[in-house]
Each structure stands twice: as C-alpha cells, then as structure tokens.
ZAMARGU-4260 file (C-alpha; in steps of 0.2 Angstrom, whole numbers, plus 5000, padded with zeros to 4 digits):
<rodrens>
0) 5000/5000/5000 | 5005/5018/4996 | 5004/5036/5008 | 5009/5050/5001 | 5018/5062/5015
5) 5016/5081/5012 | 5027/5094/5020 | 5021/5109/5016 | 5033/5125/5018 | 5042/5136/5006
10) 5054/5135/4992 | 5069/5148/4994 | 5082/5148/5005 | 5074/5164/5015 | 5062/5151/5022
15) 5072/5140/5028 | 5069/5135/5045 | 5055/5147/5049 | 5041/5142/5058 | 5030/5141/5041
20) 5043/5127/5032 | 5038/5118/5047 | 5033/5102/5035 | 5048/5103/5025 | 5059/5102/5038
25) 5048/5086/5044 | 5048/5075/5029 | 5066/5078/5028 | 5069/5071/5042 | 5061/5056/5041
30) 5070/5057/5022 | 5085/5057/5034 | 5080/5044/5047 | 5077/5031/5030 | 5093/5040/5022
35) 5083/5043/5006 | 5086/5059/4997 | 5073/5069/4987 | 5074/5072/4966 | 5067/5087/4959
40) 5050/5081/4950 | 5035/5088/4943 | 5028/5101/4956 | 5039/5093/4972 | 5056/5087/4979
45) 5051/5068/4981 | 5055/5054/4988 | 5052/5036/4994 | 5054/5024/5009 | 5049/5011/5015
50) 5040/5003/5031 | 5034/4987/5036 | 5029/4985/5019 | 5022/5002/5015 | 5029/5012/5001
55) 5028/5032/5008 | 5029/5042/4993 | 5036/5059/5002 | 5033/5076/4993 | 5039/5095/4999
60) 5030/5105/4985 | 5041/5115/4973 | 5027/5130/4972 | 5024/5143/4985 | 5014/5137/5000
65) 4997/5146/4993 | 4999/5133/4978 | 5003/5119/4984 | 4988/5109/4979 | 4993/5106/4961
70) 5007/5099/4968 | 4997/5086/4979 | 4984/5084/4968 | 4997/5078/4953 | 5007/5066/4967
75) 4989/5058/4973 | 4984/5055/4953 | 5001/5050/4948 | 5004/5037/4962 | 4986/5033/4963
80) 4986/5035/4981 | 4966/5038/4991 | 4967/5054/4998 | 4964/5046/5016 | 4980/5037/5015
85) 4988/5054/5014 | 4995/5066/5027 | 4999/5082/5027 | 5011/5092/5038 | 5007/5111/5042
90) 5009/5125/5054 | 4997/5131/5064 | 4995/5148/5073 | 4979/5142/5085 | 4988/5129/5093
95) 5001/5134/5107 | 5019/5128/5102 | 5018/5114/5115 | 5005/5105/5104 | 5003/5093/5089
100) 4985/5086/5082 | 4982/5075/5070 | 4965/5075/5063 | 4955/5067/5051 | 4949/5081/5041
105) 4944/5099/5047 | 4943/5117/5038 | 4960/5127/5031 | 4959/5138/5045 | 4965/5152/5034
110) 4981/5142/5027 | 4985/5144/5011 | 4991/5131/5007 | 4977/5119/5014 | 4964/5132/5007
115) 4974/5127/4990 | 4972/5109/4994 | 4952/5110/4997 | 4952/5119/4981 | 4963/5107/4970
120) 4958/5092/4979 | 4938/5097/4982 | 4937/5094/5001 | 4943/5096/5016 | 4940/5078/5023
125) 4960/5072/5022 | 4971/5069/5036 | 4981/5083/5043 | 4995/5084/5056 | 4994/5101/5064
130) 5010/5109/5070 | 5007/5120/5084 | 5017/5136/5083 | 5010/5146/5094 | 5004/5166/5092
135) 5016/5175/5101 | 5017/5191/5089 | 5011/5210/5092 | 4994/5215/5080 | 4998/5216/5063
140) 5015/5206/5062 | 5007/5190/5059 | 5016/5188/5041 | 5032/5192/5051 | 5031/5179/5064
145) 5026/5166/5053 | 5039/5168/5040 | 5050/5171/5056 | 5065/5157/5062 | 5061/5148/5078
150) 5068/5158/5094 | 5084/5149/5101 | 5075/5145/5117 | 5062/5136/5107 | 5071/5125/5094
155) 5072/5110/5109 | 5054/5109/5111 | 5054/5109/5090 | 5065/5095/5089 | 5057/5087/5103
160) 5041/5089/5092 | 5047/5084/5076 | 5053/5069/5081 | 5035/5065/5088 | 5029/5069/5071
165) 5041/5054/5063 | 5033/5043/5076 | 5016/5049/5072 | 5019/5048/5052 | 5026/5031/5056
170) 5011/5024/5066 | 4997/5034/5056 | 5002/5021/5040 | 5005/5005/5052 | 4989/5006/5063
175) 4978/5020/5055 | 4971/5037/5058 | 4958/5033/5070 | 4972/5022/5083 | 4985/5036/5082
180) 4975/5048/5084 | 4970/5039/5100 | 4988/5037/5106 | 4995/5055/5101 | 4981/5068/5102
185) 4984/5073/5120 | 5001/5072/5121 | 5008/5089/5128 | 5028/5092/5125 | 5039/5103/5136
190) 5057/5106/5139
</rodrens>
C-alpha cells in the first residue's frame, strides 16, 4: 500500500527553518532517518521509503505554499494513492507551540496552502497533522512571525516535536488514523 507524506513550507532559502517550512523540515527528516534523498520532479522534491511493507511516497511541493495543491493533487493521481492514505504536515498559529493534532479532516483555517488543497483536491475531509506554533506576535505582524526562524529557546521543544511527528507519520500508515490519533492527540511536549 501507498501514503503520500506532504510537508508543506516554502521553496527559497529565505524560508528555511521558519516556523512556516515547518513540514519541509519534517519529511526531511524522516528522508533522513530512511537515508533517502529527494529528486526534483514535477511540482515537488520527492522521495520514497519504505515501512513494514508500505511504500511512503514523500513530497515538499516546489510551488509557493498558497499553491501547493497542484502539487498534491498531481502526486495523489500519479501514484494513485486515496486521499485518506495521505497526510499532510502544516503549521498552525491556533495551537500553542507545545501542541501537535492529528485529525481526520477539518477546515483550512485560513492556510493557504490547505485552502489550495480544498480547492485542488475538492474537500477538506483528508488527514492533517497540525504543528502548533503558537501566536506570540504583536497585532499586525502575523506575516512576520510566521515567516519568522524559531527563537533559540524554542528549537528544543521543536526538535522534541518533530521527532514526535516521525513517530506519528510512522504509526498513522502502520495502525491508521483513528488508533494514532487515539495514542498521540493529548500528548503535551515541554522542555
């Protein structure tokens, strides 16, 4: 069986490791944990790996984050994969940084790159893991904050996080939504 992993984030070394690449920086990790690398393709960096029999078709889209449904749309078609046996990593200001959510389907929230998803894609009924990145920033400086880099005194409890988010990728294609949801939804992560 196939899953296709989405990282969602920004292409451009400006973006990299702010707390919007937050996706990127996960499926490259789990890139590295298998040590795959990802080939520029149509619409993505890609890649595959492989575990306990399932092929995980991993994709950072290659267009900016407020288009990245062509991308997933083009990867679910061309590797035939059900759109529930995909997951997508994304940011998200209205959890606090101590939190990760999976969930089974739920609106964009206002991201663009989900809100491209729904409108490629024609729902927003797929599994998304949720990033919690919190919303510490003064009115009006939302873009700044998201396109910001983590503060130093955060980055443990986001490698502490993302790591979390391996294991979570890792059971949601072993065990199913529904189970790891179960096991990881209330977990609370501090340093």
């Amino acid at each position: 069986m196939k899953y296709l992993i989405i990282g969602l984030g920004n292409i451009g070394h400006e973006y990299v490791e702010t707390r919007h690449n937050i996706g990127f920086d996960v499926v490259q990790v789990l890139a590295n944990k298998y040590n795959t690398a990802f080939q520029s393709e149509r619409l993505a960096d890609v890649c595959q790996i492989k575990y306990k029999g399932k092929i995980l078709v991993l994709i950072k889209p290659t267009t900016y984050m407020n288009l990245s449904g062509k991308a997933v749309k083009y990867w679910l078609d061309k590797e035939k994969i059900a759109i529930e046996n995909s997951l997508t990593i994304v940011d998200d200001l209205a959890f606090p940084l101590e939190v990760l959510k999976i969930r089974a389907g739920g609106s964009d929230a206002g991201h663009n790159g989900l809100k491209s998803i729904h409108e490629c894609i024609g729902t927003t009924q797929y599994p998304k893991l949720r990033f919690g990145i919190g919303n510490d920033f003064a009115k009006g400086r939302q873009v700044d904050y998201v396109l910001g880099k983590w503060k130093d005194k955060e980055i443990p409890l986001v490698n502490q996080k993302v790591d979390a988010c391996i294991q979570i990728i890792e059971s949601f294609v072993s065990i199913g939504l529904e189970r790891t949801m179960n096991l990881f939804n209330n977990q609370k992560f501090t340093i």
